[in-house]
N, C-alpha and C positions, 0 to 999 in steps of 0.2 A: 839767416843764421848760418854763419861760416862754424863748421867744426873742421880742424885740420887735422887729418890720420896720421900718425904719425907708422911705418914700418920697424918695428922693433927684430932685431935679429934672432928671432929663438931659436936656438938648439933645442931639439926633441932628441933623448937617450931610447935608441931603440932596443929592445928588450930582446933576450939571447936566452936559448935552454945554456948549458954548463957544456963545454968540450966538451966531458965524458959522456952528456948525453946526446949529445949532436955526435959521437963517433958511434954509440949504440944504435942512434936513429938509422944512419948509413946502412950500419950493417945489415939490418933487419931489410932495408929495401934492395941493398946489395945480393942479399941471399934469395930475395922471390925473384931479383930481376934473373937470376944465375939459374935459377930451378924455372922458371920460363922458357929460358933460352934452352936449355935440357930438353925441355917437354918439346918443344919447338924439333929440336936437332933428332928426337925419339919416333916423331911423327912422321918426321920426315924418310926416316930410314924405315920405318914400320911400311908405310906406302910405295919405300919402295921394293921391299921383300913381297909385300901383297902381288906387285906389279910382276915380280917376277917367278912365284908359283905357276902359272898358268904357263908359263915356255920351261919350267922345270918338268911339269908334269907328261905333255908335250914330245919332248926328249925321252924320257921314262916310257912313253908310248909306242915310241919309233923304234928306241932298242927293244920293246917286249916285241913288237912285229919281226926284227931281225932275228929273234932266237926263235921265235915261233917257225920264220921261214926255215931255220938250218935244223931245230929240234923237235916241231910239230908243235899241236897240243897238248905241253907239258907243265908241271910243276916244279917250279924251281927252288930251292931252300935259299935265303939268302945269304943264311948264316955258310953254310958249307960248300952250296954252288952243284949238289945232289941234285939228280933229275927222276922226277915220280914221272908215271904216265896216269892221267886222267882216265877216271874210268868214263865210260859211254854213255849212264846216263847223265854227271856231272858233266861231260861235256856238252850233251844236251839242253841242258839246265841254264847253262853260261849261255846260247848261243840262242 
């Protein structure tokens, strides 16, 4: 038994949402990939302020030993630039 196949050409219409919701669709993935990329660039700078607290502080330590060496053991106001003298047993206390 011969059956001969014959290939018929069909066109299959492929199924589409509407412009206006394929340009909403966009958006919405436009806007999380934008606020990713944000969080991304946020993380980034975050790690690297992190990284550099520890040579801020560092520096902060080295000028408090400078004024220490030219002003002793003192208090400094930061607002005003006023110098206290520690009393003896606070500087006790501290050391």
């Amino acid at each position: 038994m011969n059956k001969k196949v014959e290939n018929a050409n069909v066109v299959s219409e492929t199924k589409k949402i509407t412009e206006e919701q394929l340009k909403e669709l966009q958006e919405h993935v436009n806007r999380i990939n934008q606020a990713q990329l944000q969080l991304g660039q946020l993380t980034s700078q975050k790690h690297g302020v992190l990284n550099a607290i520890p040579e801020l502080q560092k520096q902060l330590k080295d000028f408090q030993d400078k004024m220490e060496s030219q002003y002793g053991k003192v208090s400094i106001n930061i607002q005003d630039g006023s110098i206290q003298d520690i009393p003896k047993e606070d500087e006790q206390a501290n050391t």
